[in-house]
Structure formats: C-alpha cells, structure tokens
VOLOVEX-57044 format. One record per residue (C-alpha): z, x, y; residue in three letters. Coordinates in steps of 0.5 Angstrom, whole numbers, plus 2048, in hexadecimal, padded with zeros to 3 digits. Layout:
<drenlos>
ZXYALA;...
</drenlos>
This chain:
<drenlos>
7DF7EF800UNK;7E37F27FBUNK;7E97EF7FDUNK;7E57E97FDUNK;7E37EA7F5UNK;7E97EC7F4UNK;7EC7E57F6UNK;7E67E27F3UNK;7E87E57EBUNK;7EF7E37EDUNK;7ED7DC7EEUNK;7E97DC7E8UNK;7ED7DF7E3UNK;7F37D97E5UNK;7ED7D57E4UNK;7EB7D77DEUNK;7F17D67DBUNK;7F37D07DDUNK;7ED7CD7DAUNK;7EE7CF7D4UNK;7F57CA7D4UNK;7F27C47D8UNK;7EB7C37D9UNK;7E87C47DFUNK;7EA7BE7E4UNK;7EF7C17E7UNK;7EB7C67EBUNK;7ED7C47F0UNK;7F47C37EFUNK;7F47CB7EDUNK;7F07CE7F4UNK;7F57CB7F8UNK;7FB7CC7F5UNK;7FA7D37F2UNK;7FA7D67F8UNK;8017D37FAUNK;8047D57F4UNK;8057DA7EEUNK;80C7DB7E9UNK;8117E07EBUNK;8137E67E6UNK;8197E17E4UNK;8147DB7E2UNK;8167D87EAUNK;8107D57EEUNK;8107D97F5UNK;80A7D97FAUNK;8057DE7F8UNK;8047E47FCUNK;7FE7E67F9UNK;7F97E07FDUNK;7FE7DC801UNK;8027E1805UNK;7FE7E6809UNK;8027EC80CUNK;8017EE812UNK;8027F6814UNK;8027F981AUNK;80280081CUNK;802801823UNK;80180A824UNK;80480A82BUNK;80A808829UNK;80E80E826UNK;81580E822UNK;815815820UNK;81381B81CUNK;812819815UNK;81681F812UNK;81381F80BUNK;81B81F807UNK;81781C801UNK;8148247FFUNK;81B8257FCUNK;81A8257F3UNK;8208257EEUNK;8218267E7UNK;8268287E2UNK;82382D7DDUNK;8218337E2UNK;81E8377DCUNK;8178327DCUNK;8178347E4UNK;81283B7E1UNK;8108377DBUNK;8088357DAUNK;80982E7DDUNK;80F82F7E1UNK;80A8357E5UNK;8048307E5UNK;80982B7E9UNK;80C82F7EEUNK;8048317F0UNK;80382B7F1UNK;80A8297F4UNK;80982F7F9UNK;80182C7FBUNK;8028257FCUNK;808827801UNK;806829809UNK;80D82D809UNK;811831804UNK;81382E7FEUNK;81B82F7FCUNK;81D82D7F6UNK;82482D7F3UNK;82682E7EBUNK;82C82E7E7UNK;82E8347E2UNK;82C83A7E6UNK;83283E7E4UNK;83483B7DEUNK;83583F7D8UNK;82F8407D2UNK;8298427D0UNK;82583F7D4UNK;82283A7CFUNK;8228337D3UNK;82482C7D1UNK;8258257D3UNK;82A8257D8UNK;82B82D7D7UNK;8288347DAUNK;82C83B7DAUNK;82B8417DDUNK;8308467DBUNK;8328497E1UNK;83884A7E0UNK;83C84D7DAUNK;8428537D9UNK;8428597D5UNK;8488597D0UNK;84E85C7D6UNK;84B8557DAUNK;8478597E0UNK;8408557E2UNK;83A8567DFUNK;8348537E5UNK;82E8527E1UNK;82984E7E6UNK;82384E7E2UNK;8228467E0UNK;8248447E7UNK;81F8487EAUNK;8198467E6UNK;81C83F7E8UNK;81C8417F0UNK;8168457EFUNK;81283F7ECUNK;81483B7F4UNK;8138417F8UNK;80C8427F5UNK;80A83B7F6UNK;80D83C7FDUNK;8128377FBUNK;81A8387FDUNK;8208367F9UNK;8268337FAUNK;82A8377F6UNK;82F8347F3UNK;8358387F2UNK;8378367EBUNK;8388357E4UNK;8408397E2UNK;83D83F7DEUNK;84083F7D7UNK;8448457D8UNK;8478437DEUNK;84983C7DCUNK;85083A7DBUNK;84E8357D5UNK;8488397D2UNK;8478367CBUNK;8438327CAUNK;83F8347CFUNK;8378327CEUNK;83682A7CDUNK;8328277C8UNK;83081F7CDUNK;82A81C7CBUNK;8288157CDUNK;82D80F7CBUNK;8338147CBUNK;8388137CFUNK;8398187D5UNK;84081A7D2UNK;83B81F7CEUNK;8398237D3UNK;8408247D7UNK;84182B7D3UNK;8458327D6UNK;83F8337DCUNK;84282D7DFUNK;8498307DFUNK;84D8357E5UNK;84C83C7E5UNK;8518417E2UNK;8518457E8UNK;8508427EEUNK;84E84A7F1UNK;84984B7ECUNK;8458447EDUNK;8458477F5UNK;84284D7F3UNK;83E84A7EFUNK;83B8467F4UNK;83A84C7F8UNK;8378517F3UNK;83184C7F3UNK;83084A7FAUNK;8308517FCUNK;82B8527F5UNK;82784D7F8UNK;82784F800UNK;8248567FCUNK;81F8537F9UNK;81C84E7FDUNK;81E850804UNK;82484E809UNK;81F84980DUNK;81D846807UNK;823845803UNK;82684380CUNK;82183C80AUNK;82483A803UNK;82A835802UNK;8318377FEUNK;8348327FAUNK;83A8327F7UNK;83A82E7F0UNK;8388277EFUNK;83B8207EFUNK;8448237EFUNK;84681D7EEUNK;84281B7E7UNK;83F81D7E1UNK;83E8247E4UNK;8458287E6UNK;84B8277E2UNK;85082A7E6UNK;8558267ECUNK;8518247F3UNK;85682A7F5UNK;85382F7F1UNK;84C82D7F4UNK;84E82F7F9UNK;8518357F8UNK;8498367F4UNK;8468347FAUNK;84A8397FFUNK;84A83F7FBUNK;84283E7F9UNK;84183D800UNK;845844802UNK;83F8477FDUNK;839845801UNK;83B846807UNK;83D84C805UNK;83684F802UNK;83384B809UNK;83784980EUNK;831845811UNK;83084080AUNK;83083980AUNK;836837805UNK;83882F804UNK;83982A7FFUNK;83C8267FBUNK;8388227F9UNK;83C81C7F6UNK;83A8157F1UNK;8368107F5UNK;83C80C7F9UNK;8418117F9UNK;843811801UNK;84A811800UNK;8498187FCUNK;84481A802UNK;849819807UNK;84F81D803UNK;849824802UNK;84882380AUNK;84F82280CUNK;850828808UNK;84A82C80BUNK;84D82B812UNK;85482A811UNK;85782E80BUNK;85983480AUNK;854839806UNK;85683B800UNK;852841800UNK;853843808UNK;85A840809UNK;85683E810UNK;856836812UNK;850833810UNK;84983580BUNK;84283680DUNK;83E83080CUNK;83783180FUNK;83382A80BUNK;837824808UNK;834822802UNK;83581C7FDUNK;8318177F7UNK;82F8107F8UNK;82C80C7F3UNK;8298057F1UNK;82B8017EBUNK;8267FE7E6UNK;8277F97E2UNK;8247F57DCUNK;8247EE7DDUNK;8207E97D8UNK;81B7EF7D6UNK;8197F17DCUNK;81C7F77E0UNK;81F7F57E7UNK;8207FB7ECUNK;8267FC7F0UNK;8237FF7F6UNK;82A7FD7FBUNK;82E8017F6UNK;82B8087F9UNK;829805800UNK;830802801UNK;8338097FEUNK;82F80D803UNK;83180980AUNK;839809808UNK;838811806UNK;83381180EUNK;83A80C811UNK;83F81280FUNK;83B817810UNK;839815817UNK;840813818UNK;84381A819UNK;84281D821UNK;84182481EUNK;83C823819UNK;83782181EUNK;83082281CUNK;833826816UNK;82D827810UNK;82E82180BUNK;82B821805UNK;82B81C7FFUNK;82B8207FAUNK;82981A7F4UNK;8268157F7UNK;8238107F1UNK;8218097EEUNK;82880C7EAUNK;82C8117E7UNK;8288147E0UNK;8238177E1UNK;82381A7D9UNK;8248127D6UNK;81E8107D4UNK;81B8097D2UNK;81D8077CCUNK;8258097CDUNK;8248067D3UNK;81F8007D4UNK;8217FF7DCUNK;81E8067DCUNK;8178037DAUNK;8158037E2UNK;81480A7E3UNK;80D80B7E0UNK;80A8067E3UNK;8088037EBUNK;80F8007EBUNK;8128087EBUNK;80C80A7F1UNK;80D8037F6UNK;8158047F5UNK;81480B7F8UNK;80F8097FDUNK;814803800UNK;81B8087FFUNK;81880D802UNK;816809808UNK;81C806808UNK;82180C808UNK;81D80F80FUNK;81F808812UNK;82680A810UNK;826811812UNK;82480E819UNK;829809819UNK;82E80D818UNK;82B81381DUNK;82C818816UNK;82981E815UNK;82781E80EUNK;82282480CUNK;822822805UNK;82281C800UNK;82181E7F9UNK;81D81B7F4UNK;82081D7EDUNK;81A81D7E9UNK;8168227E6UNK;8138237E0UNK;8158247D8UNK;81282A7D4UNK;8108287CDUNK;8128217CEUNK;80F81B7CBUNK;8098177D0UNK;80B8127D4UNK;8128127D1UNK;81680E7D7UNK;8198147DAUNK;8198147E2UNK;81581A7E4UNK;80E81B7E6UNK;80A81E7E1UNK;80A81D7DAUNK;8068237D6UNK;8038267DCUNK;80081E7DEUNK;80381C7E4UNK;8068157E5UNK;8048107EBUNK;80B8107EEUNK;8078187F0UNK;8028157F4UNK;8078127F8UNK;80A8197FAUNK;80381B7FBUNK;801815800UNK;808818804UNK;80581E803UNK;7FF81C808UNK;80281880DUNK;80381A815UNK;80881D818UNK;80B81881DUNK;80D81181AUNK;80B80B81EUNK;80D80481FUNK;80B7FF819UNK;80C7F881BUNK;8097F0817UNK;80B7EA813UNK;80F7EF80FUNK;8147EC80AUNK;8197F280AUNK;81C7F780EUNK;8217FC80BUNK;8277F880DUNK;8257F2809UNK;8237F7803UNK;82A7FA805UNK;82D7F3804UNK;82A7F07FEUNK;8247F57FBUNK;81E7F37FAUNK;81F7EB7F6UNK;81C7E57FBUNK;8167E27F9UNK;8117E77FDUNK;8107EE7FBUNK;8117F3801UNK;80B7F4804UNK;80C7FA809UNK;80980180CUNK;80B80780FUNK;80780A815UNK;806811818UNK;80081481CUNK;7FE81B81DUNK;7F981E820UNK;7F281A821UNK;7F581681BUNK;7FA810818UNK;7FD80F810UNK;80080980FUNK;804808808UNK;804802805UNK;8087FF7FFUNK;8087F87FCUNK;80F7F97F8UNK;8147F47F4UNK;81A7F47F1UNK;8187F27EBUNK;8137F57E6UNK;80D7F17E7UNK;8057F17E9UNK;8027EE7EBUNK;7FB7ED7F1UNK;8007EC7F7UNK;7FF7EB7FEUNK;7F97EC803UNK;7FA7F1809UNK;7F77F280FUNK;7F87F9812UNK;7F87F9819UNK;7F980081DUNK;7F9800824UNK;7F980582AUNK;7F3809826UNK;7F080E82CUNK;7E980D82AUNK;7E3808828UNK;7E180A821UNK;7E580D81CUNK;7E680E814UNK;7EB80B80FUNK;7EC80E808UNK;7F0809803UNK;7F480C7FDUNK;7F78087F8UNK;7FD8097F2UNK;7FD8027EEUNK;7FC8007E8UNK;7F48027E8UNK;7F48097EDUNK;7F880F7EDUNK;7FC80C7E6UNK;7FC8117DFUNK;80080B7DBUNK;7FC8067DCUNK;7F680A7D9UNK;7FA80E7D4UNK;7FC8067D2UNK;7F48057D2UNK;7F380B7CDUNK;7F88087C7UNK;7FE80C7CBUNK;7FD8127C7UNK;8038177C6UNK;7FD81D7C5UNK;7F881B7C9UNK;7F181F7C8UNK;7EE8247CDUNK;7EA8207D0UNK;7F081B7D0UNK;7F481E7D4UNK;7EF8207D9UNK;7EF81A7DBUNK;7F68187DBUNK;7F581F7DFUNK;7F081C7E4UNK;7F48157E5UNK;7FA8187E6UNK;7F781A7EDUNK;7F88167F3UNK;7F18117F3UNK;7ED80F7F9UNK;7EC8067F9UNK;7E58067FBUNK;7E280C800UNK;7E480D807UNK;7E180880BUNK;7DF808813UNK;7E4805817UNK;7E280181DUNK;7E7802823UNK;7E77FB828UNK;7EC7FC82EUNK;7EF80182AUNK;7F27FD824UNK;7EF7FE81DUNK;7F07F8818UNK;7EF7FA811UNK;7F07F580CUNK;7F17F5804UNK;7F57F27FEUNK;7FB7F67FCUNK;7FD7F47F5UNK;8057F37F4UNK;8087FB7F1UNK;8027FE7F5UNK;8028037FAUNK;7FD805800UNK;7FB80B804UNK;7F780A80AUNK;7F480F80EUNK;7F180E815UNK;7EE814818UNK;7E981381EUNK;
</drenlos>
C-alpha cells in the first residue's frame, strides 16, 4: 500500500504541474506518457526507472560464492592527533561497534617530528629526536595514546612506518607544511618526505618501536597488526629516488623483523594506476639484493596499493568516475595475481576512494560536493560490491580495502570534506558501513534483469540511461541480508525504480524481514541540518537530533514474512542514490 501512494503522489505532482501550463485536456496524454518518459540529468529523454522499469532480483541462498571477508572494516585518515581527540574517540566506538571483526585502521604521520598539535594533512608524534652529540632520544608518548585508543576499543592499526623525524632528514628545514584547501600539493613536500641521513639509525628506530610496542601491548598481539612502510613512493610523499625507497624499505623491514621475527611487514602502497612501479618493488623484493642483508631478496608478506575514481564537474552537477577506482583496482589484482610466488599473499588497497583528497572540501573543490549527501553513500554501497566480484575474478586474497575517510576536529559542518561524521553527527555514507556490518557471513549468488555488472562498470562506469539497480547476498544462520543500491554516475535524485526481491532456498514456512534504509528521508543528517537553515552552531536540542538521524533508520517496522515453496517475494520502491538492507530471519 505505500508503495502504491507513493506512485499515486508521483503521479499527481507531474500532474499538478502540468496543469498549471496547459489546462487539464491533456490527461490523458500525461497518464500514458509520464511512465515512459522522464529527463536525464544532462537534459536528454530516457525510459524512466522509477514506473516503467522494474527489477527483478533474485537471491538463491543455496548457491554459495564464498566467505564474505569483511575488508571494508579498514579506515584511514591524514591527522593521527584527532584519533584521541573528542570526535575522533566517539567515532572510533562507533566504527568499532558497527563492524563483526576487529576494525584496522591506518594514519599517516606517526613518527613525524612536533608537538603533537594536529592539522589538515598534518600530525606528529616526536618519537624521535637526538641530543647535541647526535645519540637517539625514543619518546613513545604520542604514539601510544594513538595505539592505545585502537587497543582499547579492540581495534587494530596498520602501522604505518613513517613519516622521516626531522632529525634524521637528509633535508630537515622547512619541515612542518602550512596546506590548507586550494593549495597546491607542492606545500605539504617538506623535510619529512626526504631520505634519512643514516640508514643505521632509521633501522634502529624502527626497532626501538616494534620492541616498545611488543612490551606493551604482548608479542600475540602486535603478531595480528600490519607494518607498512611509507605511503605513495612514487608521488607527493617521498622525495628520494625509487632506489632509495628501496633502500628504505629494506633497512625498516630489518628493524621489525628484528623486534618480531613473526610480524607481518609489506607495502608499498603506490598512487592508483601505478602498476609499473608495483612491478619494479616486487621485482626488488624477490630478486634483488637486500640492502640491509646483503642477502638476495626482502620480506614482503602483504602487497599493498591505492586506487581511486575521478569526479568531475560537468554543467554544475558532479559526475563520479567509479571506472577510475575499479579499473585502477583490477589491473593492481591482474599484476598481483600474475606472480607464482605471491599466491594467496594478503593484498590490501590501502586508499581506495571516489578520489584522492580527503582535506579538500567543497568550496575549493566543487566535484567534491558528493561527499555529504546519498551520492557518497550508494557509490559506497555499489563499489564495494564491486570490488568482492573483483577479488573473486582474480582469486586475490585481499584482507583490506580502506576507506579514507574519518572525521575533522574543530571543523566547519557539512564542509565537504570526505569523512564520516562532521562535529560528532555522523554522515550517511556511515549507515552504509553499518548495513555491512550486519550482513551474513557467506556470500551467495544475486541474479535479475540487472543493467550492470562489474565488467561493464570496469569498461564504462556507470553513465547509460538506466541507473545501476543491483544487490549483494550472504546467508548465516536461520538468516538472509541483502543490500541493495540504486547508484548512478551523475548526481541526481530522483523516485527511481520498483524492485521486487525474490530470495529463494528459505527452509522454512514463515519468516520476518526488517528493512533499513539511508536515502534522502532515513539515516541522513545533511538533509535535516539543511532543514533547520544549515546552522554552523546548532543548538543543544539541535545537535540531539542530527545526533539521532545520523543513525542507520529502519523503513517501516519489521513485517512477517510468508515463505511459498521456499521462495520469498518482497517488493518496494527503491529511489535513485538509495540504499537497502533487507534482513530475512525465520
């Protein structure tokens, strides 16, 4: 019945505002032809989804396709200092809560020099320093309030095996940056992206913290982190040669498996599309000699590498480049895969983004206006989907896929920045994250009249004249959850397409099922923010709201379910940028 009143009040406001034009003798001129047609965001007719083109799912829970590993629970961030901050601790509970497995999260800047005062694409620690005669001074206080913040919340970082500490820069002044959004990147190149001084010293450094960190928080536990060692070589972030990256690597990776023989060390986390500098590290990893060993070859246990899309501005409305990221991620997979001896090895995409800054907001960047609204939360839903059909193409182990997006402290609302919460108010694109958070553990086959599959997304992106209406199916124990998406290129709203949900293979007779919903009306704190005038200090009983609504929303209570042979059919309207959880549990 709501599906049909919702039909009915499409109907009428076309209607509505047709009569006001013409007069009413064209009536029925308008209830045949506004089913058929409707205008695409770039002003061309098209079939319209939302009334002529139903989709058809079906879920067949007897079919498996494999675990779905849950690589989606990995989160990132520039500014390390906001991990113990107000907004940054309340995040991380929730981050930690939503997920059904430890969270790992990866930041920047852990061992660059300062006070520990954070910034846009800034943080420090000051671990390291020397005395006037030039001997180490270790001092692990700021790197252990991060590390303690994640071990608290039984979270687990990706320890990230850089900045260069000021003192043992080659290149030390200037050393902190002063980038702020619509600078260029240039700024932030400073004397941490430079080669150390002393090969030596950088490795015992490493050392000195693997061996702090394995006294303080047990050998078992720091066996289950990952090291990582630097970020991006071949861009912004290292100012040395290729050769001197791996000579950095070699000599970090001496230092950890010194401290613990068992850790898990890897990298190097190259710019999205680098395959040819992936190859090179690789190569050098198994073929070259150590420069800290002098032995042939250097411990790699995980791959790791970025991939990103590319949004545009086009005509005033923001177009996604979801092909940029996907294409990106199955050449990585196609190299990866194409070595014998990295077989099964860990892979994890260590940025994988709409796009590359998460620090540049809106104003400076207008193709970023995505990243507060359902534009932001359905190209989520649909990529991440997309890259599990990758992983199982290629057969890749892949552990993680980090989002890079968290949160920044003290920062204007709604600015545009891509993160997850803006002043402790938790964006839509994390009710996403939470509706992962509840799916099953075995994935299970989807099948329809689907428009898109990840190939043609790989090929073309998401730009035809139907949006990408599809699902991503797992079954547990007595229980189905099905995510769907409605997902387009181009930012545009509007009621979208009728879909009937049919989940076959139910052992049972009667069951329940529990819809959620993030859209323009359900789990979206922009939206109401927008409602109450967009107010940069929202009151008490303001901010309790966006509080409230920034929480994933049911869409009507849960409803019994009739099971006939089996089979379930479940059937609603799932407006374009939208994204469902259904929960089937008998």
């Amino acid at each position: 019945m709501i599906n049909i009143l919702n039909n009915i009040q499409l109907v009428s406001s076309a209607l509505s505002s047709f009569f006001t034009v013409v007069g009413g003798k064209y009536l029925l001129f308008i209830l045949i032809a506004l089913p058929l047609y409707a205008q695409n965001s770039d002003g061309n007719s098209r079939k319209s989804c939302s009334v002529a083109e139903a989709v058809s799912i079906d879920v067949d829970i007897n079919k498996p396709i494999g675990e779905l590993n849950p690589f989606w629970a990995w989160f990132g961030y520039d500014e390390p200092n906001y991990t113990y901050m107000k907004d940054g601790k309340k995040l991380l509970s929730e981050l930690s809560a939503l997920s059904p497995v430890p969270v790992f999260v990866r930041a920047h800047n852990l061992m660059t020099s300062g006070d520990g005062t954070p910034a846009l694409k800034w943080g420090s620690t000051n671990m390291y320093t020397e005395d006037k005669e030039g001997n180490p001074i270790y001092n692990w206080t700021i790197v252990d309030s991060i590390f303690d913040t994640y071990i608290r919340l039984k979270m687990k970082p990706m320890a990230q095996i850089g900045f260069m500490p000021e003192a043992l820069s080659v290149h030390p002044q200037p050393y902190q940056h002063n980038w702020e959004p619509g600078k260029s990147y240039d700024i932030i190149e400073t004397g941490w992206a430079y080669p150390p001084k002393d090969y030596n010293k950088w490795s015992e450094l490493v050392y000195q913290w693997v061996k702090h960190c394995v006294d303080r928080y047990g050998k078992s536990e720091v066996e289950s982190w990952y090291w990582e060692v630097w970020n991006e070589p071949n861009g912004a972030y290292w100012k040395g040669t290729t050769t001197e990256f791996y000579k950095l690597y070699d000599y970090a990776v001496y230092g950890v498996k010194r401290a613990l023989p068992t850790a898990r060390v890897g990298g190097p986390h190259p710019t999205s599309g680098a395959t040819k500098y992936l190859r090179g590290f690789i190569n050098h990893c198994l073929n070259d000699t150590n420069y800290a060993t002098r032995k042939i070859g250097s411990p790699i246990d995980f791959v790791a590498f970025h991939a990103k899309g590319a949004p545009r501005l086009i005509n005033g409305k923001v177009q996604m480049g979801m092909f940029n990221q996907l294409r990106s991620i199955n050449n990585f997979f196609g190299l990866i895969r194409s070595y014998d001896q990295l077989k099964n090895i860990p892979v994890v995409i260590g940025e994988s983004d709409p796009e590359g800054c998460a620090a540049c907001g809106m104003q400076t960047n207008p193709e970023n206006a995505y990243r507060n609204g359902t534009l932001f939360s359905s190209y989520t839903a649909a990529s991440i989907a997309r890259i599990y059909d990758l992983a199982s193409l290629h057969g890749i182990n892949l552990v993680g896929a980090v989002n890079w997006s968290f949160e920044f402290e003290n920062q204007p609302w709604f600015f545009g920045f891509r993160d997850l919460a803006t002043n402790g108010v938790d964006k839509p694109v994390m009710n996403v994250f939470r509706m992962f958070g509840m799916m099953n553990e075995n994935r299970v086959t989807v099948s329809g009249n689907l428009a898109y599959n990840q190939k043609l997304i790989c090929d073309s992106s998401v730009r035809g004249s139907r949006t990408d209406v599809n699902a991503l199916a797992s079954v547990g124990q007595r229980s189905v959850t099905v995510l769907l998406w409605n997902y387009h290129d181009v930012d545009s709203v509007d009621a979208g397409s009728p879909v009937k949900l049919t989940v076959m293979g139910i052992p049972a007779k009667k069951a329940t099922f529990t819809h959620y919903r993030v859209d323009s009306e359900h789990s979206n704190s922009y939206e109401v923010w927008k409602k109450m005038g967009s107010p940069q200090n929202p009151t008490p009983e303001q901010y309790v709201v966006l509080e409230k609504v920034g929480q994933l929303e049911q869409l009507s209570e849960p409803e019994r379910l009739k099971i006939l042979k089996n089979k379930a059919d479940i059937s609603f309207q799932l407006p374009r940028q939208a994204v469902s959880l259904i929960k089937i549990t008998y």
